[in-house]
C-alpha positions in Angstrom: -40.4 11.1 21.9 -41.6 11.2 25.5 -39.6 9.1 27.8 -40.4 8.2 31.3 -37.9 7.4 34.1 -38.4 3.4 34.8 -38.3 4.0 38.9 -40.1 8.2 39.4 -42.8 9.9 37.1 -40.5 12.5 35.2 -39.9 12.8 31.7 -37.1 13.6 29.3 -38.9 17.2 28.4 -38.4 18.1 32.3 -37.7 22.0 32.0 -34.6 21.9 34.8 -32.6 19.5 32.1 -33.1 15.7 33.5 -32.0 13.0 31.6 -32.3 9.6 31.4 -29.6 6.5 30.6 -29.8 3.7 28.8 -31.4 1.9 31.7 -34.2 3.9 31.6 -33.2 5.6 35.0 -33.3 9.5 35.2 -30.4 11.6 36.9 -33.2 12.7 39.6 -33.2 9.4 40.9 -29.4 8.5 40.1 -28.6 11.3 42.3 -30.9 10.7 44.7 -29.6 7.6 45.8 -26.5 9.6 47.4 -29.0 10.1 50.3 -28.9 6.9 51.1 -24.7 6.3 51.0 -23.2 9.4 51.9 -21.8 10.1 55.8 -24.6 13.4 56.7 -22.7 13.7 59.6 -19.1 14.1 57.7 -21.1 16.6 55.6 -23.2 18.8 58.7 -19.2 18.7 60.3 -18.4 20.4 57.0 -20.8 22.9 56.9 -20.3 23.5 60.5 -16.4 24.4 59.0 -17.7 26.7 56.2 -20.2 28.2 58.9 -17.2 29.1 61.5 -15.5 32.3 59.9 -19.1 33.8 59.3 -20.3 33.0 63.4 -16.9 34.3 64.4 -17.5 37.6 62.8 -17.0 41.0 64.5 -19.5 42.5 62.2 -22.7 43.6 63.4 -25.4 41.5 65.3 -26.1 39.6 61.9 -23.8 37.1 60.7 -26.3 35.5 57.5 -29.7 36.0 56.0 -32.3 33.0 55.2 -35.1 33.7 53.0 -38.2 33.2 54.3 -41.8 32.5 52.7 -44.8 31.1 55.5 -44.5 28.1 53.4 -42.5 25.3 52.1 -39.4 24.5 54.6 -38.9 27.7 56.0 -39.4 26.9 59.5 -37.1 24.1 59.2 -34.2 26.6 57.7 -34.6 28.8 60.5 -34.2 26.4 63.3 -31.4 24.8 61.9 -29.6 27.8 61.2 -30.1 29.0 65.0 -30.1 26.1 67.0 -27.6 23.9 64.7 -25.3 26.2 63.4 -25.6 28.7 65.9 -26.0 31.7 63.8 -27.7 34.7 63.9 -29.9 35.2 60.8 -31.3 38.1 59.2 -34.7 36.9 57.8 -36.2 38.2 54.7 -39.4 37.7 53.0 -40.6 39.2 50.0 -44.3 40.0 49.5 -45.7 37.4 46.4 -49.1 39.1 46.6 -51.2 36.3 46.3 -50.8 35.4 50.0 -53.2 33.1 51.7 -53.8 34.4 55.6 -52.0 30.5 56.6 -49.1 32.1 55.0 -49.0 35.1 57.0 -50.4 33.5 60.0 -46.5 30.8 60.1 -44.6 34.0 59.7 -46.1 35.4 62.8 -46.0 32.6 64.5 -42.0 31.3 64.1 -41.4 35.7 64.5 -42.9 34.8 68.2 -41.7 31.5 68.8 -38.0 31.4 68.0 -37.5 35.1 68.1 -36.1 36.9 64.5 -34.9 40.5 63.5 -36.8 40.4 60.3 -37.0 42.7 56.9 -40.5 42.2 54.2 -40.8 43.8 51.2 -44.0 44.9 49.4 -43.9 45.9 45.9 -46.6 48.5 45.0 -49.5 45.7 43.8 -50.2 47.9 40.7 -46.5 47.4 39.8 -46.7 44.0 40.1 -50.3 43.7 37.9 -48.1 45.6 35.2 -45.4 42.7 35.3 -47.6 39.9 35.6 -49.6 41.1 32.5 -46.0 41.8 30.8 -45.3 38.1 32.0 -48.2 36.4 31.0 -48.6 37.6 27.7 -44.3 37.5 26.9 -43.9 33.7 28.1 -47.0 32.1 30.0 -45.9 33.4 33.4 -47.9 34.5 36.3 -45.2 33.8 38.9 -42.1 35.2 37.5 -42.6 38.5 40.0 -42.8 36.3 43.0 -39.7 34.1 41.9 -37.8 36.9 40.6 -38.4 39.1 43.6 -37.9 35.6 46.3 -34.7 35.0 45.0 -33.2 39.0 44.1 -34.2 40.7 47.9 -32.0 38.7 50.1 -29.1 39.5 47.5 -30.2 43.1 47.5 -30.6 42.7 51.5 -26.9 41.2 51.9 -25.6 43.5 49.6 -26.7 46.6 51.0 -26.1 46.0 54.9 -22.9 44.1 54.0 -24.0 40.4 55.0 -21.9 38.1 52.7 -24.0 34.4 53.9 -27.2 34.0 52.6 -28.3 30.0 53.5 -30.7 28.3 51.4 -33.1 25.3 51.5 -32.7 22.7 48.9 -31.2 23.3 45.4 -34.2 21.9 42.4 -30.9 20.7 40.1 -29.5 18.7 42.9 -32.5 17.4 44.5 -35.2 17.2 41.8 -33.4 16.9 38.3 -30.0 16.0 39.6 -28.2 18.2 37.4 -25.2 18.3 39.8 -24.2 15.4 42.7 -24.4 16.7 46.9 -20.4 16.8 46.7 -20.4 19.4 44.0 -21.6 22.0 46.9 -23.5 24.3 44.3 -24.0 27.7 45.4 -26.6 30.2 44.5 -25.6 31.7 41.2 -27.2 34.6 38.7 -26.7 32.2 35.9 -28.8 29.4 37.4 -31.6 32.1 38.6 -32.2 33.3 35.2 -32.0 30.2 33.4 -34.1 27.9 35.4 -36.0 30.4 37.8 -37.2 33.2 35.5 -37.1 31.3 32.4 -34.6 33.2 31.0 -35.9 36.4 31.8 -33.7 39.0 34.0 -36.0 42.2 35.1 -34.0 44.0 32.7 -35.1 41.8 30.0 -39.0 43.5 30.4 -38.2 46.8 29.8 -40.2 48.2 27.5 -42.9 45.2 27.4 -46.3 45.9 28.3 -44.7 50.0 28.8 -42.2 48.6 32.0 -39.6 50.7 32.7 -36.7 49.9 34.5 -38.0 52.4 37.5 -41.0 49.7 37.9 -38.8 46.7 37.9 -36.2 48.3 40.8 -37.1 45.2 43.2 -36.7 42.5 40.4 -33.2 44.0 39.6 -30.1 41.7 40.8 -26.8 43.1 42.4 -24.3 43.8 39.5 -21.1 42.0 40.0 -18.8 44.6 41.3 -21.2 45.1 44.7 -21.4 41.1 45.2 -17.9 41.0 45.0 -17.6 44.0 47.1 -19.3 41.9 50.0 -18.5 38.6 48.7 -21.4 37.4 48.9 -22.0 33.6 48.9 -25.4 31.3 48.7 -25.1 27.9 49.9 -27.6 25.4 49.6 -28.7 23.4 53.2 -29.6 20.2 50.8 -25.9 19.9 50.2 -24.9 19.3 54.0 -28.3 18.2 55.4 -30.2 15.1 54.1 -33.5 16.3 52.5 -37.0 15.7 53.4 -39.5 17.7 53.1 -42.1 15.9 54.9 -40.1 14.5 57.4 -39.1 18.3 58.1 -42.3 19.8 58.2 -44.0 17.2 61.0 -40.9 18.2 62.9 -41.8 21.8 62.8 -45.7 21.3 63.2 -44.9 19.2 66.3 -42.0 21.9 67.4 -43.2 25.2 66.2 -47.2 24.6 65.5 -46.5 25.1 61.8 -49.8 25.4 59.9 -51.3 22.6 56.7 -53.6 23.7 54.4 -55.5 21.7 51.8 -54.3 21.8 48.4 -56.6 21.3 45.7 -54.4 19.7 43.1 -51.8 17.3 45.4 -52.1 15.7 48.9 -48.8 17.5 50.0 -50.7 20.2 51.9 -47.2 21.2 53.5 -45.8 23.3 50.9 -46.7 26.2 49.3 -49.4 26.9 51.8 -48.5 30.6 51.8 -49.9 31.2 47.7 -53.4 30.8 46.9 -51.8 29.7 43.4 -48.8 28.0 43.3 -50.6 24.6 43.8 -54.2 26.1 41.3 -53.5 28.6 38.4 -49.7 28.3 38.1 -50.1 24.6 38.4 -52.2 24.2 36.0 -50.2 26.3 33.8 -46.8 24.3 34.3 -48.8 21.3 33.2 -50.2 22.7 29.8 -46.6 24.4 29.0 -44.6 20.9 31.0 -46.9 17.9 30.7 -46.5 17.6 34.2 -47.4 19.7 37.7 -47.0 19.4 41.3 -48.5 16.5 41.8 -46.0 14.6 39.8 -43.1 16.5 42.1 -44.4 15.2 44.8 -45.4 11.8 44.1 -41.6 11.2 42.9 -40.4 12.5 45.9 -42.3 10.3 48.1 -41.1 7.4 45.7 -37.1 8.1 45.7 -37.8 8.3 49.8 -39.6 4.8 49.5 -43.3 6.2 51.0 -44.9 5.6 47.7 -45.4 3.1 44.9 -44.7 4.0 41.3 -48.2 2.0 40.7 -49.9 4.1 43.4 -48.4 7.1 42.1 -49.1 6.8 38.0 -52.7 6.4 39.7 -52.3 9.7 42.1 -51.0 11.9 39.1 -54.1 10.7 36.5 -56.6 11.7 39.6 -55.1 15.5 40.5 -54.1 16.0 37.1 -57.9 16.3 36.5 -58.5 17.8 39.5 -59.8 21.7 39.0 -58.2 25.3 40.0 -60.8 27.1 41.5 -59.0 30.5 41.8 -59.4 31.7 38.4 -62.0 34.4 39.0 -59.6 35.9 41.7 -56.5 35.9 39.4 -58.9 37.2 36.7 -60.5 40.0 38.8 -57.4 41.1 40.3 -55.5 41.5 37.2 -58.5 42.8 35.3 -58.1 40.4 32.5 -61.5 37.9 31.5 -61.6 34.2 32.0 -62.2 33.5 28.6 -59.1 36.1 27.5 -56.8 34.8 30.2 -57.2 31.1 29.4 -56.8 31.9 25.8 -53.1 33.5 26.4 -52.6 30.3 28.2 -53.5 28.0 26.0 -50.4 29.9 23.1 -48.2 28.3 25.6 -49.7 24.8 25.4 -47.1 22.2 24.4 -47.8 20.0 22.3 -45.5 17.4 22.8 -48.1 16.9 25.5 -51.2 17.4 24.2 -53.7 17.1 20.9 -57.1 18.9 20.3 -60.0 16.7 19.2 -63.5 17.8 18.8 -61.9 21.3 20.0 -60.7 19.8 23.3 -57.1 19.7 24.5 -56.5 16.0 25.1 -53.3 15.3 27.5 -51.1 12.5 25.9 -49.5 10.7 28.8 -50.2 7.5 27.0 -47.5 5.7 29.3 -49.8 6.5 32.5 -53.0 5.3 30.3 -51.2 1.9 29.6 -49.6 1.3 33.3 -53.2 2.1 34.8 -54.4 -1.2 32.3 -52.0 -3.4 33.4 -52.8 -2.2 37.7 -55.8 -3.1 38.4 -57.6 0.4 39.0 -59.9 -1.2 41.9 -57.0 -1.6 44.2 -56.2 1.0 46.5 -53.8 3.7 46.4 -52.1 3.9 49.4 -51.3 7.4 49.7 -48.7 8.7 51.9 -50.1 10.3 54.9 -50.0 14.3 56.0 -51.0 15.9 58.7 -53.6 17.9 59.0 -52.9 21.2 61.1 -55.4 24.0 59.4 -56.7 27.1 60.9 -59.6 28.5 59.6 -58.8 31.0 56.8 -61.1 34.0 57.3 -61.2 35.2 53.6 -60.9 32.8 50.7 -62.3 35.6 48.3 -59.2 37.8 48.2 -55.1 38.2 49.0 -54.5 38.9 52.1 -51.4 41.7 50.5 -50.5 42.6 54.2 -50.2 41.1 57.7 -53.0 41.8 60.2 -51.2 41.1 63.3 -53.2 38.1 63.8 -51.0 35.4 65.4 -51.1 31.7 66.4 -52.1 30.9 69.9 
């Protein structure tokens, strides 16, 4: 039986394990409420603590890594990790392919601005065609490459020059699903990667699917214990120490750093993922055939739990983008030399159908609950959507990936 939480729009079938108690209340929002009662500063003064032994290091000119993407809180990472904790960072960014030139465009422009010794790594694309085929076809996935390889290279990075700190943004079980409380202090582990990032699928785990052998999945590959342990390395989370806000994050760095919007077709958050030309089209619509839910229902929940939006407006938000469509799949078709008609039919052997039901051959979605809230809100009355700003440049080429920076930068 579906189940939605009473105060956000999540369900009981969440994939990152949410539950919800007997007052109808899921642990998203349960833990979420922390935000609101714990002492941030206490908790920055702790992190400055944990930070200490790694600024005070004799080791070379790098003393942590941060991950880095164009998109999504990066910008924010980085300047609190320089100008708060006072480190020096190592930042890292591996290549998801199906860049948008926005995405390449912030990375250029925060190299410039705040000044980083930076590593990017670029998998051969005919490499990463084989995976996503092996993925697709193995367990509805065209984005396991780009997670896998966004969450193995600074491991692989910190490993191999000996950089024990890698510092993350905000942990999805503790801020989304709240799987574990702030005070736990959850760290970056293989365990969580593979069972909530890659779906249960290490690189190692494709060999031999689709003809992938372990040479092709070298990037993908995580550190074995014995060289983690060598360096001891350690991922903390910045969600843990720092209260969270994604929004509130971003129009600091757009009025800081000139971080760059872009339009998202299927949500009105057009801060995040502005670096993939699919995370918020094709994949999205995916994780709502396989889910019964996508981004827009992430953000909309997010914006309730930080009081911006009403559950009415939002129920009313998700029923509009949720119908909205991806217009990328002749790219995604054309690059991986599959046909529309074949791709969307692998899709659809990963439909769920706890959410849906086919009726005169058409996949209906069942969210009855939305379908009953919208009849008792009157539909006329406005939504009052949370506002973003709108900071675009012109993208040059919406027909292809941009695969490599052009050493265009932001003026």
């Amino acid at each position: 039986m579906i189940i939605y939480c009473r105060k956000c729009a999540y369900h009981n079938f969440h994939p990152l394990n949410l539950y919800i108690d007997n007052d109808g209340i899921c642990s998203g929002c349960k833990i979420h409420e922390e935000k609101d009662i714990l002492d941030w500063k206490a908790r920055e003064e702790k992190l400055l603590k944990i930070v200490k032994p790694y600024s005070e290091s004799k080791r070379g000119i790098h003393n942590c890594i941060v991950p880095i993407s164009g998109g999504k809180d990066s910008y924010f990472i980085i300047d609190y990790v320089k100008n708060t904790l006072k480190l020096h960072p190592l930042v890292v960014s591996h290549n998801i392919h199906y860049n948008t030139f926005t995405g390449h465009a912030n990375i250029a422009n925060i190299q410039s601005k705040i000044g980083l010794d930076y590593i990017s790594q670029t998998t051969n694309p005919e490499i990463v065609k084989k995976i996503t085929r092996a993925t697709l076809k193995k367990f509805g996935s065209i984005y396991w490459h780009c997670i896998s390889g966004q969450t193995v290279l600074p491991v692989q990075i910190a490993s191999k020059f000996k950089i024990p700190l890698i510092i993350w943004g905000a942990h999805q079980g503790v801020d989304q699903v709240g799987m574990f409380s702030h005070l736990d202090e959850v760290e970056m582990t293989r365990k969580y990667r593979k069972e909530h990032d890659l779906m249960n699928f290490e690189a190692e785990d494709l060999i031999g699917i689709g003809g992938l052998k372990r040479d092709d999945l070298e990037h993908f590959i995580y550190p074995n214990d014995r060289e983690i342990e060598a360096t001891g390395i350690r991922g903390i989370y910045l969600n843990n120490y720092v209260r969270w806000d994604s929004k509130s994050q971003h129009e600091k760095m757009i009025a800081k750093y000139d971080y760059k919007t872009k339009k998202q077709d299927r949500t009105f958050d057009n801060y995040n993922d502005v670096n993939s030309i699919h995370y918020s089209g094709l994949h999205d619509y995916i994780k709502f055939i396989k889910h019964g839910y996508s981004k827009i229902t992430d953000h909309c929940t997010r914006e309730i739990r930080l009081k911006r939006l009403k559950r009415s407006d939002a129920i009313k938000l998700i029923e509009k983008y949720n119908n909205v469509k991806f217009k990328d799949l002749d790219l995604f078709s054309k690059w991986i030399n599959i046909s529309k008609k074949d791709l969307l039919k692998t899709i659809d052997q990963f439909r769920n159908k706890n959410f849906w039901y086919k009726k005169n051959n058409k996949w209906i979605n069942k969210n009855f609950i939305f379908q009953i809230e919208n009849k008792i809100n009157n539909k006329k009355k406005k939504i009052n959507t949370p506002v973003f700003i709108n900071n675009q440049i012109n993208e040059e080429n919406n027909n292809q990936y941009d695969l490599v920076n052009r050493g265009w930068i932001i003026k």
